[in-house]
C-alpha positions as CSV (number, residue, x, y, z in Angstrom):
1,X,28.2,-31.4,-54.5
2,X,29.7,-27.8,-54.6
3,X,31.0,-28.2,-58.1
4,X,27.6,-29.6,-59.3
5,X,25.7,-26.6,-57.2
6,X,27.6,-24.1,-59.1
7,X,27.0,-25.2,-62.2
8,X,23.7,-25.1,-61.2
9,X,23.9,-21.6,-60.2
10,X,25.7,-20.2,-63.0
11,X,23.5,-21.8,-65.9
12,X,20.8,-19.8,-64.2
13,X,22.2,-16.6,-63.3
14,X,23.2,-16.9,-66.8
15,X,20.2,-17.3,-68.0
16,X,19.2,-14.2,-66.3
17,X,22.1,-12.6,-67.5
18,X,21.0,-13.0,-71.3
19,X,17.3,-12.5,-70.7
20,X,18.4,-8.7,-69.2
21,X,17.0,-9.3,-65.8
22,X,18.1,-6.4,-63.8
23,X,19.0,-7.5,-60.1
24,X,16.9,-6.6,-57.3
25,X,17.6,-5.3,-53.5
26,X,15.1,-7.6,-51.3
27,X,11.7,-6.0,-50.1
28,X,13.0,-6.3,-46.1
29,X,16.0,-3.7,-47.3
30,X,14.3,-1.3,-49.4
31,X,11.2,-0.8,-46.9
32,X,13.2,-0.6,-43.6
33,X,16.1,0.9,-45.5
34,X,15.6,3.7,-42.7
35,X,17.0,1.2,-40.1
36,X,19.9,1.3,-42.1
37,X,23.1,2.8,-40.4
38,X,24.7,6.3,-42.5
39,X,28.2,4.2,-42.0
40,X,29.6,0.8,-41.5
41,X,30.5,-2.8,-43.1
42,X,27.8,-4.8,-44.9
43,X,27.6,-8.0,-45.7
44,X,25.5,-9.6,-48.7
45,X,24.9,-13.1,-48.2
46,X,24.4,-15.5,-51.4
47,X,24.4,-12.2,-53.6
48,X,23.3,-13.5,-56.8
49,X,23.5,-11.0,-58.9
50,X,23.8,-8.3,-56.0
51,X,20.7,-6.3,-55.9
52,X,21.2,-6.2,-52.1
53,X,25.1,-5.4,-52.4
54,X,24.4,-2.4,-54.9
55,X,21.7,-1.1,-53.0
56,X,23.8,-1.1,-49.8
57,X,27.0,0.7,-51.5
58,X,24.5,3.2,-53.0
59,X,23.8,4.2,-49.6
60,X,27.5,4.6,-48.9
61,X,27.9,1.2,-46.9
62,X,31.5,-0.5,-47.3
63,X,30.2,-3.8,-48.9
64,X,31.2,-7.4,-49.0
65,X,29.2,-9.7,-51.5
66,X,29.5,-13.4,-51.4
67,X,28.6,-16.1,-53.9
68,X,29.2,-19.4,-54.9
69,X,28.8,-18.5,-58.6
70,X,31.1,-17.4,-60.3
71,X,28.9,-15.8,-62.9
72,X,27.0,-13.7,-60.9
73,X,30.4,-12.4,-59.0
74,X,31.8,-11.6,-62.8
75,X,28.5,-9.9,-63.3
76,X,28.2,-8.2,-60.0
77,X,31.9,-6.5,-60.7
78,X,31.2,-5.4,-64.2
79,X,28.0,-3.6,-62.7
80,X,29.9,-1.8,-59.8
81,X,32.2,-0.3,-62.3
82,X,29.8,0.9,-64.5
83,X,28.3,2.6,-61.8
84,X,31.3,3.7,-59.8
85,X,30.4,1.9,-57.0
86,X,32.7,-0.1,-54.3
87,X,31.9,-3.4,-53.5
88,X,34.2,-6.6,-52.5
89,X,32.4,-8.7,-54.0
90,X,34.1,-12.7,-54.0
91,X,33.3,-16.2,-54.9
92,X,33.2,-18.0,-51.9
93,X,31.5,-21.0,-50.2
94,X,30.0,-19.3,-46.6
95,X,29.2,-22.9,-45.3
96,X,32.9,-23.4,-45.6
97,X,34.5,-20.0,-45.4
98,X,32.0,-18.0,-42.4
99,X,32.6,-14.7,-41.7
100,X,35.2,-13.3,-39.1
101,X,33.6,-12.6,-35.6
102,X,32.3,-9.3,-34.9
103,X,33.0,-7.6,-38.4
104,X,29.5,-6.5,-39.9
105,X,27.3,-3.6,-39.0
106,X,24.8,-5.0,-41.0
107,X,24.3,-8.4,-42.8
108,X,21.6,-9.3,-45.9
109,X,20.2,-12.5,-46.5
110,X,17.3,-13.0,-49.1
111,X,16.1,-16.2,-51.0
112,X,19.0,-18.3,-49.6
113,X,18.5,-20.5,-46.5
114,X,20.9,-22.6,-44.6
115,X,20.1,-23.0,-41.5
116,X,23.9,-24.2,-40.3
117,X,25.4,-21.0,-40.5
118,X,22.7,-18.9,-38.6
119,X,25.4,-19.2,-35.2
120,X,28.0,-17.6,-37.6
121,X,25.9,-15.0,-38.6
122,X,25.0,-13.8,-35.4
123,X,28.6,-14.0,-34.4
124,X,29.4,-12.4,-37.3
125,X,27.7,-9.3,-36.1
126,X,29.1,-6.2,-33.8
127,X,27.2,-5.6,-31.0
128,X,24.2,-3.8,-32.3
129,X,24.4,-4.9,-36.0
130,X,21.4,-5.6,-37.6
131,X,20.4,-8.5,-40.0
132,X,18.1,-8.5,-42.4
133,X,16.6,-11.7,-43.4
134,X,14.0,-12.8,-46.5
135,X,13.1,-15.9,-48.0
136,X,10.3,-18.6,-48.5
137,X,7.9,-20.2,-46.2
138,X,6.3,-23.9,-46.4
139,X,2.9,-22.3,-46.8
140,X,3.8,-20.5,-49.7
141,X,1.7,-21.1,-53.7
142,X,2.8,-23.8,-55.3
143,X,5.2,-23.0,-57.8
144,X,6.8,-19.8,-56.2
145,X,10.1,-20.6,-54.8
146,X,11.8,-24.1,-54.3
147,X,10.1,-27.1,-53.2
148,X,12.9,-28.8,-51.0
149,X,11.0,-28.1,-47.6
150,X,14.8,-28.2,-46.2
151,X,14.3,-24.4,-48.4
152,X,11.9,-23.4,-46.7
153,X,11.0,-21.8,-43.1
154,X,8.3,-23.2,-41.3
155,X,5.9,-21.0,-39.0
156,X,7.8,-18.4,-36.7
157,X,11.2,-20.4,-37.9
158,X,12.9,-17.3,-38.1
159,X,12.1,-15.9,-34.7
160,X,13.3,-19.0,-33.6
161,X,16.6,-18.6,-35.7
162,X,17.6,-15.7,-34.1
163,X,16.1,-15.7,-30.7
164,X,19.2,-14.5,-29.2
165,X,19.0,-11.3,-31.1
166,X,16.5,-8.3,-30.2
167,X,13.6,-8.9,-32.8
168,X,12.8,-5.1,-34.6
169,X,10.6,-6.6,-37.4
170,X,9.0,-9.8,-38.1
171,X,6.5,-10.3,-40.8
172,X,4.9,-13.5,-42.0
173,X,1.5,-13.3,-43.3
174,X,1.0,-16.5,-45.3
175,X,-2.2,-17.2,-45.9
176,X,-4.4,-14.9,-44.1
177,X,-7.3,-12.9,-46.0
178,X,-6.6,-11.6,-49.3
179,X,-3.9,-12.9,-50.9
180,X,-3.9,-10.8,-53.6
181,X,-2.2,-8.1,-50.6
182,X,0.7,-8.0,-48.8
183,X,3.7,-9.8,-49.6
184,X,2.7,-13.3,-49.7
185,X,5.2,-16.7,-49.8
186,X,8.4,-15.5,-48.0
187,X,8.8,-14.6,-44.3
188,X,10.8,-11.2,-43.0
189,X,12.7,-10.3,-40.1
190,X,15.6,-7.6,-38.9
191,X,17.2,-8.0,-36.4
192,X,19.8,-6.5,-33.8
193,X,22.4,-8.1,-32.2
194,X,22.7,-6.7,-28.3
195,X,25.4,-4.7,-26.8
196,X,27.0,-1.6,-28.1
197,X,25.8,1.4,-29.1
198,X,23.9,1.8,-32.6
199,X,25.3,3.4,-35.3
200,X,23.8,6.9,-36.4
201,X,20.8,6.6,-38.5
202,X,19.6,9.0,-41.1
């Protein structure tokens, strides 16, 4: 199943990859990139291409990207260079290989969801990290995202998820009014793990 989920993942990355599709930092990051600490250890869950990861060492974050594709990791490194950025950026299974306890000041996950690894997450957290969490809804358009409901949050799923953290942002707006506004099909939250004391902000 991994072996056959990577080749998955690297015939589309890829794909990507040959169609010159710049990566991306997620919409959560870039809009409450103010929440973002001026120091600390990041983590960038299911990078991809690392849109999230190079955004975060832009800001001067020490960064850890994860993938299960090799492809997007190769990619990912050959962009960090070019830009003279610092990023440790791995091929690694997370359901298998979770991160160390208390490590991360601030953790990214967009488009990827596996619900098993929520508990290591939040664990994975020092007190008063943040998380910052994207990706699809059930009552999304058809066509936008995957179709595999195990992919996909149902309502206030996310608030559920991380219950035990102190809620900062949640945003799901999925079919209400005009559609044509807002960001539509994917759910957001940030979160912040209690205890501690919060890292400087800018």
């Amino acid at each position: 199943m991994q072996d056959s989920t990577r080749i998955k993942w690297n015939q589309r990355y890829q794909r990507a990859i040959d169609g010159n599709q710049l990566p991306e930092p997620a919409q959560v990051l870039t809009q409450y990139a103010y929440l973002l600490p001026e120091q600390g250890c990041a983590l960038d869950v299911a990078c991809g291409l690392g849109g999230n990861a190079l955004y975060l060492a832009r800001r001067m974050l020490q960064v850890d990207a994860w993938d299960l594709s090799d492809v997007a990791i190769g990619q990912l490194s050959q962009r960090m260079k070019r830009e003279k950025l610092t990023i440790t950026a791995q091929t690694r299974d997370i359901l298998h290989h979770p991160p160390e306890p208390e490590r991360y000041d601030v953790i990214v996950v967009s488009r990827f969801l596996e619900r098993s690894i929520i508990t290591g997450l939040i664990q994975a957290l020092k007190p008063a990290g943040l998380i910052f969490y994207q990706t699809f809804i059930k009552n999304k358009d058809p066509g936008v995202g995957p179709n595999n409901p195990r992919y996909l949050l149902a309502e206030n799923e996310l608030l559920v998820l991380f219950s035990s953290l102190h809620i900062l942002v949640y945003h799901d707006e999925g079919k209400v009014g005009d559609c044509r506004q807002g960001l539509r099909n994917e759910a957001v939250l940030i979160a912040q793990k209690p205890g501690g004391v919060a890292p400087n902000i800018r």
